[in-house]
N, C-alpha and C positions, 0 to 999 in steps of 0.2 A: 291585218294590213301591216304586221311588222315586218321585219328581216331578224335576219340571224340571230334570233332572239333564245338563247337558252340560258337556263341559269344551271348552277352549280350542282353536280352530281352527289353530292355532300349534304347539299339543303335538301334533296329529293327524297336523302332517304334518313328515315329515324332511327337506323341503328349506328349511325356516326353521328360525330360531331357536327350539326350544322356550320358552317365557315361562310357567314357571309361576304360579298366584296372580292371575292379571291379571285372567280372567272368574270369579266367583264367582256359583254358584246353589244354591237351596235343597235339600237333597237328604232324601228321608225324610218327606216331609212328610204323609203316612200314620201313620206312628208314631206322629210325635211328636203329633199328635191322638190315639194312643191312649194314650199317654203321658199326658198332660192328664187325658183323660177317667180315668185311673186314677185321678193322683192327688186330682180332684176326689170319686171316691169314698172316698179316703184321708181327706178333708175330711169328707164326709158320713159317715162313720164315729165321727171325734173330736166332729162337732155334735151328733150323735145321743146318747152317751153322756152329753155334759155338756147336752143342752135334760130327759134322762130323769131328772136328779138326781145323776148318778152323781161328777160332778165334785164335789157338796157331801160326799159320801160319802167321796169318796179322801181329801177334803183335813183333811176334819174331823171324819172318823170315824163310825162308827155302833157300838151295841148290839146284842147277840145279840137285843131284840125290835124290831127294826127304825125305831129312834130313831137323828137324826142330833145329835150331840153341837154343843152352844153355841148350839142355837136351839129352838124351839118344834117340840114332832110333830105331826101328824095322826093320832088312832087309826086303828088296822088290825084290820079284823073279828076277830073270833076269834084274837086274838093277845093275850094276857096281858099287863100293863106298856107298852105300846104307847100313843102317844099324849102321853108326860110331854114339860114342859117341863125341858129342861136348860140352857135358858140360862146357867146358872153353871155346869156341868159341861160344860168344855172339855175334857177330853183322854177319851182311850180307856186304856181297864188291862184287863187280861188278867188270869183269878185263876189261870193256870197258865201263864206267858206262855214257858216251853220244849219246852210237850209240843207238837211238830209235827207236821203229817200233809205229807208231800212230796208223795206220791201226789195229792192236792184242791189242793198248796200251800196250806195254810191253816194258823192253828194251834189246834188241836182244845181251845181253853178258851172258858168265858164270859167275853164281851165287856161293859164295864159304862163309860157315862158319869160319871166324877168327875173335883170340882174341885183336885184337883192330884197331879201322882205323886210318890212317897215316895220322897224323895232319900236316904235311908238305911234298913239292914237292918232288919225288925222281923221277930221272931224268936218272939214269942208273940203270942197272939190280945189278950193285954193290950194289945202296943204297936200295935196296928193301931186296937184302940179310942179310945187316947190320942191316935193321930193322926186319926183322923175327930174326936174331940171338938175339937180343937184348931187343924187344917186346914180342919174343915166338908167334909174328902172322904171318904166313904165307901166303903171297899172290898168290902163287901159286898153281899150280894146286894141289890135295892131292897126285899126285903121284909122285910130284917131291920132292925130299928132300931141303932142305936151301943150303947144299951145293955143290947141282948141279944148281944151279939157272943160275952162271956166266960160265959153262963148257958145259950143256946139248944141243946138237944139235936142243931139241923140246922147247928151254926158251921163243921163239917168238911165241908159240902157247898157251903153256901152262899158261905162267905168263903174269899180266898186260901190258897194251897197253903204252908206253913209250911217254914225263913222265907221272907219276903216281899222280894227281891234288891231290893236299892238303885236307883231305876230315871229317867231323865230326857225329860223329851219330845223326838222327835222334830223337826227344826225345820222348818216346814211342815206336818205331818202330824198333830200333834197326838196320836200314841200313846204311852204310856209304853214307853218299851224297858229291860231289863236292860242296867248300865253294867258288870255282870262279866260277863269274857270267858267264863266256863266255859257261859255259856247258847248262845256261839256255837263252843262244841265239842261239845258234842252236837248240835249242826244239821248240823256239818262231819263228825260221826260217822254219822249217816245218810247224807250225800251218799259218804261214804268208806265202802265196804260191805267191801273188801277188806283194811282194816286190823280186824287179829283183837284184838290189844291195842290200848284204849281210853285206856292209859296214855300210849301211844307217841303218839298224835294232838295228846292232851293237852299234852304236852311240844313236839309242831313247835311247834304255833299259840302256847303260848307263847314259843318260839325268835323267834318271828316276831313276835311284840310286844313283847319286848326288845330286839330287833333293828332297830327300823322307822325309827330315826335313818340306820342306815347303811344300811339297804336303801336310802332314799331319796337317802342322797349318794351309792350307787353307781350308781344309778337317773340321775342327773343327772351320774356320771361318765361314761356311757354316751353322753348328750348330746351334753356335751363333745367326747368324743374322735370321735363321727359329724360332726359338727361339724369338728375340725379335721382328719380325713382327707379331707371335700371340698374345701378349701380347699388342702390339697397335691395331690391329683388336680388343682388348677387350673395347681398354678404348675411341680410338678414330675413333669406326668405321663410324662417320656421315660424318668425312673427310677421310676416309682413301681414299677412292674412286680416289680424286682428288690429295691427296699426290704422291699414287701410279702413277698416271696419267702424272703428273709430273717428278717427280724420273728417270719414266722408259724414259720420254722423254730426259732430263739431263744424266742418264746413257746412254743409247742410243748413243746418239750425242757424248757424254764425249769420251765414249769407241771407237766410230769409230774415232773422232778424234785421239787420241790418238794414234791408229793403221797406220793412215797415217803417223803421225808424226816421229813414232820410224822406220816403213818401208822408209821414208825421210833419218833419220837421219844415218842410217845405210847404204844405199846406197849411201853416202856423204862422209863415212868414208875412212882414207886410207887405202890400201892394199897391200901396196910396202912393208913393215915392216915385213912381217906375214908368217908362215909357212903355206904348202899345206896343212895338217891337218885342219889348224884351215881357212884357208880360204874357205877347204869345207864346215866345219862346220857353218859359215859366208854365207855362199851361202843356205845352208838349211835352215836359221834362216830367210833369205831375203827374200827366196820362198816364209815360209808358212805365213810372216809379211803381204807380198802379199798379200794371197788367205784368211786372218783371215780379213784384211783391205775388200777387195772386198764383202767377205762374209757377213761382217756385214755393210755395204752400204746398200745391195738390202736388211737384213733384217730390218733394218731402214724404208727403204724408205715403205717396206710394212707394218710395222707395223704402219708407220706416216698414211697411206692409209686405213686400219683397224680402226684407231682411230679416222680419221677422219666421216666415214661414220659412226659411234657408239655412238657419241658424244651424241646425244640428247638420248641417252635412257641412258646415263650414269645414270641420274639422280633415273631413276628407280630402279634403284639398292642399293641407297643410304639406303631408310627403311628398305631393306631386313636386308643389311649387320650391321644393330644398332640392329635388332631384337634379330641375329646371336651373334651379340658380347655380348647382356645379355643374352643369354645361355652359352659363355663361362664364363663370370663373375661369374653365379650361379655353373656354374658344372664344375670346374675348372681342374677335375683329366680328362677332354678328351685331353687337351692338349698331356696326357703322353699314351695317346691310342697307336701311333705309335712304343713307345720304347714297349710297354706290348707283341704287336702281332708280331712287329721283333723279339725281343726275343723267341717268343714264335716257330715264322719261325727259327729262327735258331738252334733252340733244335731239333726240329722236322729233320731239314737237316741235322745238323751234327750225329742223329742214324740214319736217310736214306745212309748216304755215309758212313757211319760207316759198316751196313748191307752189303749194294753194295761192298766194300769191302771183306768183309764175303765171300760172292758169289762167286767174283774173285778166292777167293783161297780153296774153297770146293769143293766136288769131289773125285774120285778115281785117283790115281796114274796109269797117260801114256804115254808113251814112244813117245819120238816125234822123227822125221827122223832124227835129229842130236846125239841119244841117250843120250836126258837128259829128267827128268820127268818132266810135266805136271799136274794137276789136274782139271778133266775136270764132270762133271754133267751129266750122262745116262739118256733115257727114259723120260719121262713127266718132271721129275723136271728140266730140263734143259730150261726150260719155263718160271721159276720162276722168271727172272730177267722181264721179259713182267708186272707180278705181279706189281713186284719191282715199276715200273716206273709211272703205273695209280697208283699207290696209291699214291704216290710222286706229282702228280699233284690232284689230289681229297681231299688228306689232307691238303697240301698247301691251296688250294681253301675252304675249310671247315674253316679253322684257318680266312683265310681274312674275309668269313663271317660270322665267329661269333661275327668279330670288327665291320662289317658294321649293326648287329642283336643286339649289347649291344648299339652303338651311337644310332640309330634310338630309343629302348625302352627309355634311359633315356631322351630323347629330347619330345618324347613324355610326356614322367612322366612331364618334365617341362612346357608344352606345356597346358596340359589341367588339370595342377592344379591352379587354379584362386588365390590363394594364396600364392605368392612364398613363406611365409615364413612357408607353412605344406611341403614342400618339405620333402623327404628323407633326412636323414643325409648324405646318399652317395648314387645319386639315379643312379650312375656307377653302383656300387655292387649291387643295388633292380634290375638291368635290367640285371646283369650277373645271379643273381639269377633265374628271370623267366627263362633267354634262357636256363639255365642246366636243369631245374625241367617242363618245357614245348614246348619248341621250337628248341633242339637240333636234332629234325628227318625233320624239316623243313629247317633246315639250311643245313643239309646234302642233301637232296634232290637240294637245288637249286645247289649247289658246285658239285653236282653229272653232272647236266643239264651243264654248264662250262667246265666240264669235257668231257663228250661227244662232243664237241664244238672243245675244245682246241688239244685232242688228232688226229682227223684229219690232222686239220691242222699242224699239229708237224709231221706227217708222210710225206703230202704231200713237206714239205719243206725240210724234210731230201732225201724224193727221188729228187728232185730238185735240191741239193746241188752233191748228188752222181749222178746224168746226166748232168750237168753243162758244156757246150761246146761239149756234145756228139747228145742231142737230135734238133731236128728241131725246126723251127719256129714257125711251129702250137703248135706244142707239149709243147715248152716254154711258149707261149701266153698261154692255156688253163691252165698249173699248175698253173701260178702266177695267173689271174682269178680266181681261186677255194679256191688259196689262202687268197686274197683279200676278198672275198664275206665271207668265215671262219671267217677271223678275224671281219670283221662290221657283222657279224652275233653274235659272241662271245660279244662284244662291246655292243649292242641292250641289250644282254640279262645280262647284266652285269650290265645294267641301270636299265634295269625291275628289275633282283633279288632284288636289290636293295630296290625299292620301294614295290616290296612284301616281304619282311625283314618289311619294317615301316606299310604298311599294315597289317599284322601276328602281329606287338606288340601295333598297333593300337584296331585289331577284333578279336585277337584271332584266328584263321582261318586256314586252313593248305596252302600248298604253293599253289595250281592250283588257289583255290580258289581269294588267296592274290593276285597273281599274274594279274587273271581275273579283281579284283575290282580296282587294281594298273594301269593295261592298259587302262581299261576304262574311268578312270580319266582322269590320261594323254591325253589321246586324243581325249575327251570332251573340255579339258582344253589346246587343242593346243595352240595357241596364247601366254597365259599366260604363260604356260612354255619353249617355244621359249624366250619370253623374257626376264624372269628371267632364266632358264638357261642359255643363250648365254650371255648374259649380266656380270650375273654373274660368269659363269668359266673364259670369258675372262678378268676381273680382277683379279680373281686369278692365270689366266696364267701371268697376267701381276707384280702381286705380285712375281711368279717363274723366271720371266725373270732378276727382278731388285736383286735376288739374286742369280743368276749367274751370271748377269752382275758383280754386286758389286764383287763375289769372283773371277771370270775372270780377272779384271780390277788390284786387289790386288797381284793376281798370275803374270802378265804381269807384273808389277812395278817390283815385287820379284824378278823373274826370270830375268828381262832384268840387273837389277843392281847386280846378283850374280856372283861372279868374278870367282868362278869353274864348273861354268855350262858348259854341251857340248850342245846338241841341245833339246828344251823346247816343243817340238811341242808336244810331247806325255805326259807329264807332264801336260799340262794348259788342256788336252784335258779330262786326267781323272780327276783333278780338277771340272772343268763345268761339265762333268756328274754326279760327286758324287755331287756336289751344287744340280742340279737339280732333283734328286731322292730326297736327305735331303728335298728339300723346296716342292717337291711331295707331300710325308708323310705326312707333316704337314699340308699342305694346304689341302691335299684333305679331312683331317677331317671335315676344316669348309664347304667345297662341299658340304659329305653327311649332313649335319647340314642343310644346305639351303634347300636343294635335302626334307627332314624331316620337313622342318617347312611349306614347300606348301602342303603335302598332310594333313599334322594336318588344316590347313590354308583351303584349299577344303572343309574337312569334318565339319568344326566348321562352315565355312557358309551357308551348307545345314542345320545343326541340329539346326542353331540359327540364331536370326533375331534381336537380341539386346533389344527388350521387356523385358519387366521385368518375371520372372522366364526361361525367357531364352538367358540371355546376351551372348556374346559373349567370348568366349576364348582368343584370339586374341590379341596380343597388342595392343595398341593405335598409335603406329606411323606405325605397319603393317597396320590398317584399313586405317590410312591415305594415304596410299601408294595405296589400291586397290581404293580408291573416286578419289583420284585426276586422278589414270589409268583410272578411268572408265568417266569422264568429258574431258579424252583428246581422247577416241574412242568416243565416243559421237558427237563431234567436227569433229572429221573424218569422221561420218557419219555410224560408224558401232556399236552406243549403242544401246539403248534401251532395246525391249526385249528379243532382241540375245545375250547383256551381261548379261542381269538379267537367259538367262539360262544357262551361263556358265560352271559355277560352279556346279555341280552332285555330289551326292551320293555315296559313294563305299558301302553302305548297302542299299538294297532297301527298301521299307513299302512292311509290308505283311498286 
């Protein structure tokens, strides 16, 4: 399904020099017109919502009778109160603004246009009076006057739910929102169906708001330290290997130590002194000292077990990661790949939820059995949020590959210039360049393939999630099975794109193609990439571990000596995950970096033999890393001329 996809007359044949990069042609260019066309309906999606109103609606509210707050309405046939002008009644208020419905997402009170929200508690139908006389905002329903609020037989229907929580606008949105936290733990108490005690909720989500200074300096400790282990993968990657190795052994140990000791010392402590509050609180902190102590035992002990059987291929890995670290020395700006396509992910989701939005409140005005209006989407277009959500994961997926489609081009660019100092001045921007002006219908095609993949599996787990305790045994066994087999299917092909990404900025070539000459290597070259991948990810998992360790280890100290903490469990918990996404990012850069220099590494030992007018590409401590591999299978009894045919082609001779 490509176009004008040919590569280089030079790479075709083995009696030249192979010249990669030299011919460059469009490849995909199918796609990426369906691509376009997608997201021009992505467009006509978001125009549609805000030319139908809906835009005035998200931003500045409406009324349960279908009035858009801060400007003049339009009556609506048969619809009660419909039609007022609220040009002074700028915000939205809610008379029960906690009772949710998750199920509609909505929240199940009447909606009412007034001119300001009550910045503090009013506690009787008095003070709610006092402040419509005094504010000119009425909370009340519109058909009750200010001074029937304290006299009216219908005050308990009509007017807010008593007290009235403290509440501030939204900024853009113009809704009043509750500024105490308790309104957003019963929201977090619905999403959390599993917590039986409502106490226990109560108490994280406070943990985690007295806590939210140091979540955030461990948050940006995490930074830091992703941050300065790529910066020693650059300069000291012959040892990193064995630092790492180290570290994580010392972390490791440090951390579970540590865990028994504070869970000792706390269960040592008196308790004669202490109120039932805080000695629950004492009893939660003990539990999960417990289960954090235990937890990190067995992962210890496994990973001491991991390390020990790896041990002797450690070494292997050693020239990879020196090769890797002068690639980052030369091409410095991959370091900041991650901030460019976060960025770029979150522009992209915040006009997806922006639209979605949109959606929500587009539509015609309808009358719902409690007679208040609605705004609901007739006919086909009521489909469009289906739209909404493949594109949401296709263009998410499009953006990731076009990071994994710029790293691979400029690793290449560096890979088989013999000359680092003809490099590019910024061979980041020469490799964004090709993927715009050649490779952007190839990048979509593969993000598309993902996509296909991904959206199964997203269905099967929401039906899953909605049959949970209703359907059977077989029935459970068989979704999670379908589920599983999705995802290491999605996984597979996440690895391939990948390497047909470096193949495509290798040949030129469209994706089926990439793809074909990307798999056939690979598993030509089983062995060798067994071992430099497993090898090598599991150092850089082990790079991920010593910095969550490290920010864990910081967070525990923090937390256990903070004299207003209530209970830390859900604090240290999102700490370590955000550590570990942070030290993700970054690491998985030098990944595709690796994942990138064996297939440059593959193809430069087919097209070259180190003869003169046809040396080798290759560094000099990579080649020593493939002699010394290839004298210790040798030794094992599996060289000869099953290593010498290792290594293939991804261009064949014509």
């Amino acid at each position: 399904m490509g176009c004008c996809s040919s590569a280089s007359s030079a790479a075709q044949s083995s009696k030249r020099e192979w010249k990669p990069l030299e011919d460059r042609s469009c490849t995909d260019i199918p796609w990426l017109l369906l691509f376009i066309l997608f997201c021009i309906g992505m467009g006509f999606i978001c125009g549609f919502s805000i030319a139908t109103g809906a835009a005035a609606r998200l931003v500045s509210g409406y009324d349960s009778y279908g009035n858009i707050c801060g400007q003049k309405n339009t009556k609506l046939e048969a619809i009660p109160n419909s039609g007022m002008d609220h040009t002074q009644r700028k915000y939205v208020f809610f008379l029960d603004p906690c009772n949710l419905d998750l199920i509609n997402r909505k929240i199940k009170s009447v909606a009412l246009c007034v001119a300001a929200c009550p910045r503090q508690e009013l506690k009787t139908l008095s003070d709610v009076q006092k402040f419509a006389e005094i504010n000119g905002s009425a909370l009340c329903s519109y058909n009750l006057k200010p001074s029937e609020y304290t006299t009216s037989p219908k005050s308990s229907v009509l007017c807010p739910k008593l007290p009235v929580p403290a509440s501030a606008p939204i900024p853009f949105f113009h809704r009043c929102a509750p500024v105490n936290i308790s309104c957003y733990a019963k929201f977090a108490e619905a999403l959390i169906t599993f917590v039986s005690d409502n106490s226990v909720l109560h108490r994280l989500i406070s943990g985690v708001m007295t806590s939210k200074e140091i979540i955030l300096g461990l948050c940006l400790l995490s930074l830091v330290l992703s941050m300065i282990l790529m910066v020693i993968i650059r300069y000291i990657s012959r040892v990193l290997v064995w630092i790492l190795t180290i570290l994580v052994i010392l972390g490791s140990l440090g951390g579970t130590g540590v865990l028994w000791w504070l869970y000792a010392k706390q269960r040592r402590s008196p308790k004669e002194t202490v109120t039932p509050e805080q000695l629950q609180i004492a009893e939660d902190n003990l539990r999960a000292l417990l289960i954090y102590a235990i937890s990190a035992t067995v992962f210890t002990v496994i990973l001491f077990l991991i390390m020990l059987v790896m041990r002797k291929r450690v070494a292997l890995t050693i020239a990879l990661f020196h090769v890797a670290g002068k690639v980052f020395i030369h091409l410095p700006l991959l370091v900041f790949q991650p901030f460019w396509t976060f960025f770029a992910l979150v522009l992209f989701w915040v006009y997806w939820i922006m639209t979605l939005l949109f959606l929500g409140t587009t539509g015609s005005p309808v009358q719902n059995e409690q007679g208040f209006v609605e705004f609901k989407i007739s006919g086909p277009l009521q489909y469009m949020w289906w739209y909404h959500v493949v594109g949401l994961i296709w263009i998410s997926e499009f953006i990731l590959a076009c990071q994994q489609m710029t790293v691979a081009g400029a690793v290449v660019t560096y890979y088989f210039t013999r000359d680092k100092r003809n490099l590019p001045f910024t061979p980041i921007l020469a490799s964004v360049n090709r993927l715009i002006r050649y490779h952007l219908g190839t990048v979509a095609k593969g993000s598309f393939i993902i996509t296909l993949v991904k959206i199964p599996r997203m269905i099967l787990m929401y039906i899953h999630s909605q049959l949970k305790g209703k359907e059977n045994a077989c029935a459970r066994c068989v979704l999670k099975s379908c589920i599983c087999c999705l995802w290491c299917l999605e996984k597979c092909l996440n690895y391939l794109n990948q390497n047909a990404y470096t193949a495509t900025a290798i040949n030129s070539t469209n994706f089926c193609t990439s793809a074909k000459d990307a798999f056939v290597i690979l598993v030509e070259n089983a062995l060798r990439v067994a071992t430099i991948n497993t090898v090598g990810d599991f150092m850089l998992f082990l790079g991920k571990v010593l910095i969550v360790c490290s920010t864990g280890l910081a967070g525990i100290m923090l937390l256990n000596y903070q004299q207003d903490y209530t209970v830390w469990v859900l604090p240290l918990i999102i700490v370590c995950l955000f550590a570990f996404l942070v030290a993700h990012c970054f690491l998985s850069i030098y990944e595709m970096v690796v994942d990138v220099l064996f297939l440059c590494f593959a193809i430069d030992t087919k097209y070259n033999d180190g003869s003169p007018g046809r040396e080798f590409y290759m560094d000099k401590v990579l080649m020593e890393f493939v002699e010394n591999s290839r004298k210790a299978m040798k030794e094992a009894g599996k060289g000869g001329v099953a290593d010498a045919r290792e290594l293939k082609p991804m261009l064949k001779k014509r």
